[in-house]
N, C-alpha and C positions, 0 to 999 in steps of 0.2 A: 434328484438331478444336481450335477456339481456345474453352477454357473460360474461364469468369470469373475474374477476379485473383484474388478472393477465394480460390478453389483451392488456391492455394500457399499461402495462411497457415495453413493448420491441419491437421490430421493425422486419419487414419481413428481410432476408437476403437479405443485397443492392449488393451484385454479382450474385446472381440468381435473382434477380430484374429488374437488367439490360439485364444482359445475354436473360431472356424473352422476355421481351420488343424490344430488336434486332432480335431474333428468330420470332416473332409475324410482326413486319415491313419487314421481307427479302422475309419472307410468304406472306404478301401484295404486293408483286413485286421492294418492296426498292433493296438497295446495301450498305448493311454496313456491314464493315468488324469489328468483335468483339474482341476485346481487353479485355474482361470484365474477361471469366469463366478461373478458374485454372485448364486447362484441356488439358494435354501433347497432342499432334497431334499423335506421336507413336500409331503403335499398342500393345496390350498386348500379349507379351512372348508366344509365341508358346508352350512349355512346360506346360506353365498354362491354356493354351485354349486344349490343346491336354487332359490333367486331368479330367476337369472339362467334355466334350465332353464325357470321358469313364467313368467317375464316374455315369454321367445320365445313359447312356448305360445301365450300372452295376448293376443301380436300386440305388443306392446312392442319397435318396431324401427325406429321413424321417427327422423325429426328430435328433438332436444332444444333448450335455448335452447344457445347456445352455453357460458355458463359452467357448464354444469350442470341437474340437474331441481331443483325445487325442495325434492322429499324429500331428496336426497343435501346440498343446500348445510345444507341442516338437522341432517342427519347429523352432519356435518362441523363444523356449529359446535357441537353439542353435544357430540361426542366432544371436540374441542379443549376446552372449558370442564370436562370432566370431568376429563381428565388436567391442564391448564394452569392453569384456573382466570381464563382470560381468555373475555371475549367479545367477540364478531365478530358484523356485521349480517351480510345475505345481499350487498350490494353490497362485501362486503370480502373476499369468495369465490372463487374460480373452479376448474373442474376440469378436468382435461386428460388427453391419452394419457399417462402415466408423471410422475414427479415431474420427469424430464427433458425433457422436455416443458415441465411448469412453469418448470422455469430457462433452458430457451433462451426462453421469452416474457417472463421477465422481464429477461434481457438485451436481448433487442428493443425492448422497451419502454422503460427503466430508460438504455441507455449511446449514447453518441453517440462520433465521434472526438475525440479526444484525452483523453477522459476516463480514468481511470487505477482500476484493479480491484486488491484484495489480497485474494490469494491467501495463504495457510498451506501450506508444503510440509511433508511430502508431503501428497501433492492429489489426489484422484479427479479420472480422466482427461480430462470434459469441460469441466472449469470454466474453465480457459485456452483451450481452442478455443472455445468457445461464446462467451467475451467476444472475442475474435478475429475471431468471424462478424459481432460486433454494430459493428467496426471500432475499437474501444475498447484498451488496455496492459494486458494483465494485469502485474502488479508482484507478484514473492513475497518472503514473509516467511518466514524461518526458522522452525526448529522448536527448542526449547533442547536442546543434544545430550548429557542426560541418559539420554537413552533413555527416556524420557518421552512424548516427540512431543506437550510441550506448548508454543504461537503464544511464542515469542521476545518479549516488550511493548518490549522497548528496539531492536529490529527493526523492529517494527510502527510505533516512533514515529517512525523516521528514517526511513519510506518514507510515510507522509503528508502528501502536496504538498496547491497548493489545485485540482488535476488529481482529487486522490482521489474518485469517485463512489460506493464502495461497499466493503466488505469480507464477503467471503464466508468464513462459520463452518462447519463440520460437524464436530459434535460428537452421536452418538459416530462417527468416525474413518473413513473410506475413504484410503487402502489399510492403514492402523496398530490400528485398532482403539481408538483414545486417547477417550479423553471429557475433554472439558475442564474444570477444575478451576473450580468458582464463583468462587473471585478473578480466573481468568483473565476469564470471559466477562461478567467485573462490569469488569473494566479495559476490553477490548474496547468494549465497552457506552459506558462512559463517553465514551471517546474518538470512540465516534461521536457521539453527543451533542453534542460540545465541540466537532466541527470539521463539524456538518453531512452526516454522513456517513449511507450507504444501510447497512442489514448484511441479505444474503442470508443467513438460518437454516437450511441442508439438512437434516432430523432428520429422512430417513426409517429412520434406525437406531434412534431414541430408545426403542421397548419391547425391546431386545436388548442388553440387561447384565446385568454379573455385579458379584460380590462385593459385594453390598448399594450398588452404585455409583448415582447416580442425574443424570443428563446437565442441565443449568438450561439451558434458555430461556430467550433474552435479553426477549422478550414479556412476560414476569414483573415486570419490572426497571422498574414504573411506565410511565405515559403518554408521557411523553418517548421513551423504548427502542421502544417498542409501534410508534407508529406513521412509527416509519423503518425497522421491522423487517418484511422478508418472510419468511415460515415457508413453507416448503415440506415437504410428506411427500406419502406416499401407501402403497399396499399390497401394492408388490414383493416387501419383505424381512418386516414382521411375520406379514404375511397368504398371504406363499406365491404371492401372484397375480403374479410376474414376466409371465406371456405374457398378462394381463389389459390392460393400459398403464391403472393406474387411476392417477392422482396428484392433488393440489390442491397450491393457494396460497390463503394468506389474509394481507392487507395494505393500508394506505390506499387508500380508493374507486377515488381518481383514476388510481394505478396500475393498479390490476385493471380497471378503461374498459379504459384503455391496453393491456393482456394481453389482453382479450376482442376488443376490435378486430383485432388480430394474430390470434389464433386463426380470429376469421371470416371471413378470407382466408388460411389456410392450411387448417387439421383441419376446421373446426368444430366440432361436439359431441365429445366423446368418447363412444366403446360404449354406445348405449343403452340391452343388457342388462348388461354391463358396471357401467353407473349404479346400475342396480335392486339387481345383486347387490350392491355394494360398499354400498349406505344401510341394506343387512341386516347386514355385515360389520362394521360398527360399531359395532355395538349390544353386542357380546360380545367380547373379549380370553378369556375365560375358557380357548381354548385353550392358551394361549402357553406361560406359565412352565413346562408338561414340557417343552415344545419349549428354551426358553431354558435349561433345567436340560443337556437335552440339547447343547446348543451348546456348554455349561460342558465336560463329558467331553470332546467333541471339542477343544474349546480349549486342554484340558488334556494332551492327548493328544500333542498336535501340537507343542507350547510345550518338552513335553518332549524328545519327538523329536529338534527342532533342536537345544537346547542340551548334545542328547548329541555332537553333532558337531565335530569340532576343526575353530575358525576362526568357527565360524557364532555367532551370536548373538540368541534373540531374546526380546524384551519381551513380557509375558505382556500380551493387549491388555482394557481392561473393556470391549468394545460392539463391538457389531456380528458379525461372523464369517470377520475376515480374521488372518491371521498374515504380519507384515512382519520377517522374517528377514534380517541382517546377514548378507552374504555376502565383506567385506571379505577376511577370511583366505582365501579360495577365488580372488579375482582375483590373476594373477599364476601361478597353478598350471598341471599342462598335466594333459590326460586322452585318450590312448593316441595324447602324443605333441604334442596337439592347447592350444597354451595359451590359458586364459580370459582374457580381456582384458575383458570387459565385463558389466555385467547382462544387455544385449539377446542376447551369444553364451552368455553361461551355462544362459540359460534353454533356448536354441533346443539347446542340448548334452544339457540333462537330457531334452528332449521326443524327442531325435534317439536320443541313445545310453541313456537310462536310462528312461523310458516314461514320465516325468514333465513335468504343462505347467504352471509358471507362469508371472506375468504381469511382467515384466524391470522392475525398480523405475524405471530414466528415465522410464520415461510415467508415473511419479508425482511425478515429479521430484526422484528422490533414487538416484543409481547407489549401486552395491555391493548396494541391498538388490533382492528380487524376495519377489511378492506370491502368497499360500498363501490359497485360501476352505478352508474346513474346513464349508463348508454340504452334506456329505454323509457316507456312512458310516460308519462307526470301522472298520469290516473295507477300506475303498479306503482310510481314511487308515493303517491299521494297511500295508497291501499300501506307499503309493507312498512311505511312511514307508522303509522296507525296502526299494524299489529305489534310494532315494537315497543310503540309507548304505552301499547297494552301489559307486555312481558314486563315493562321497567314499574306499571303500578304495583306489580305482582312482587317485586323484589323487599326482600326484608333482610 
């Protein structure tokens, strides 16, 4: 079969790659415990399953406009205006299957060829393919290698051409866990400003920190910032709804046209109980902080773990719920015989011979290191904790 060109530019998602692959072996009678999918172990809010339950009931299952009902666009701007302190009309809205979602129509929308995208490595996995789809250069920027994994600005300044259409921030962090530091995202800021530049804002991690940490939105940063700023979130990671596909965008009118048009030839509406539940789901955060309290344990747990291990190394992270482990001392080793040469075989080593999956640090675009969620229990992290420091006796 002759598939489209476009095919070879971009690569399957290596966390649902993985994630499979573990799901496919646990089904063949294996035991591995998976580290790979972003996927909180909570369940989703009662208030938004109780919604969505009587919305069906209700007969709530037709068509919606495409961007949204207009309870939800409401929702959404007053949940933003509460935690942000910014406001949005309802044509600066839009809502879609997953915040991923949101960013491939803002790509669509937003990049043409030859236009040029900065990217922050490391990097959650879709953001270079999805500019790639859009036929568009991702360009990356380093990270300062403090161990910090905070955006490199003397990087940043020598990779913007008059090519640059955008720079995309996430903050707090996929696959590192980093939140970015208010000088950084105040430089960022500036610099798009100054040269006309888009900045794609990803925060759907933004209620999931620690240490009294607290993430700035560039939105904040005056009218200038505001309105070349798209904000993307949605309710995978706070709200537990991963298999929900709830997500928005809010950003200048003419853009979200642009993203709605797109949508009404591809999805059209998102879930129209889905909508119901999530315009309930907004109204209250009050579950969260045990759950993020909880996330801290687990964070802690794990953080340790690692850095019990000779070779490994890792940054204790404030957001989100990944752990991004330095596995440099480990490359170069061999195990029953067998040597590591890489993130992509180390990983497929720990899932093969130690019962362990994560997610091989290249598809984040940083080899040596591989990507740990800790979005589930302290007894599977306490277990795959312990089958790894089994695999690392074994190493010679």
């Amino acid at each position: 079969m002759k598939l489209a060109r476009r095919m070879s530019s971009f690569a399957e998602s290596a966390t649902l790659e993985v994630a499979g692959r573990i799901t496919r072996l646990n089904a063949e009678g294996r035991n591995v415990i998976s580290f790979a999918a972003g996927e909180p172990d909570f369940d989703v809010p009662e208030p938004a399953k109780e919604a969505a339950i009587n919305a069906i009931r209700r007969g709530q299952n037709k068509y919606t406009p495409v961007a949204g009902t207009d309870a939800l666009k409401t929702a959404v701007i007053e949940f933003t205006k509460k935690n942000l302190g910014v406001q949005y009309a309802k044509n600066e809205v839009i809502v879609s299957l997953g915040a991923k979602h949101s960013l491939y129509n803002v790509s669509q929308a937003l990049f043409d060829e030859f236009d040029e995208v900065v990217i922050f490595t490391p990097y959650w996995v879709s953001y270079p393919n999805q500019v790639l789809l859009a036929g568009a250069t991702p360009v990356f920027v380093k990270s300062d290698p403090d161990g910090s994994f905070q955006p490199d600005m003397n990087d940043l300044k020598s990779k913007i051409t008059a090519a640059t259409k955008a720079i995309i921030i996430n903050s707090p962090n996929n696959p590192t866990g980093a939140v970015y530091t208010n000088e950084v995202v105040r430089k960022i800021s500036d610099l798009a400003v100054e040269n006309d530049i888009y900045l794609i804002s990803d925060e759907i991690y933004d209620s999931v920190v620690y240490d009294g940490v607290r993430p700035l939105s560039p939105v904040t940063l005056g009218e200038d910032v505001r309105k070349r700023t798209i904000l993307v979130n949605g309710l995978s990671k706070s709200f537990s709804m991963t298999g929900w596909r709830l997500g928005y965008a809010l950003g200048d009118a003419e853009l979200i046209a642009a993203m709605v048009k797109i949508q009404s030839q591809s999805t059209s509406n998102a879930v129209t109980p889905m909508q119901v539940a999530a315009t309930e789901a907004l109204k209250d955060l009050s579950f969260l902080p045990p759950r993020v309290e909880e996330f801290k344990r687990r964070r802690d747990l794990i953080v340790k773990a690692f850095n019990s291990l000779e070779g490994v190394n890792c940054t204790s992270p404030k957001g989100a719920f990944y752990a991004f482990p330095d596995f440099t001392g480990w490359i170069g080793k061999s195990f029953d015989g067998e040597k590591i040469r890489d993130s992509v075989q180390l990983a497929n080593m720990l899932i093969d011979k130690a019962g362990v999956g994560p997610v091989p640090g290249i598809a984040f675009g940083s080899e040596n290191h591989l990507r740990f969620t800790y979005a589930m229990s302290m007894e599977k992290i306490e277990e795959g904790m312990m089958r790894l420091a089994a695999f690392a006796s074994k190493l010679s």
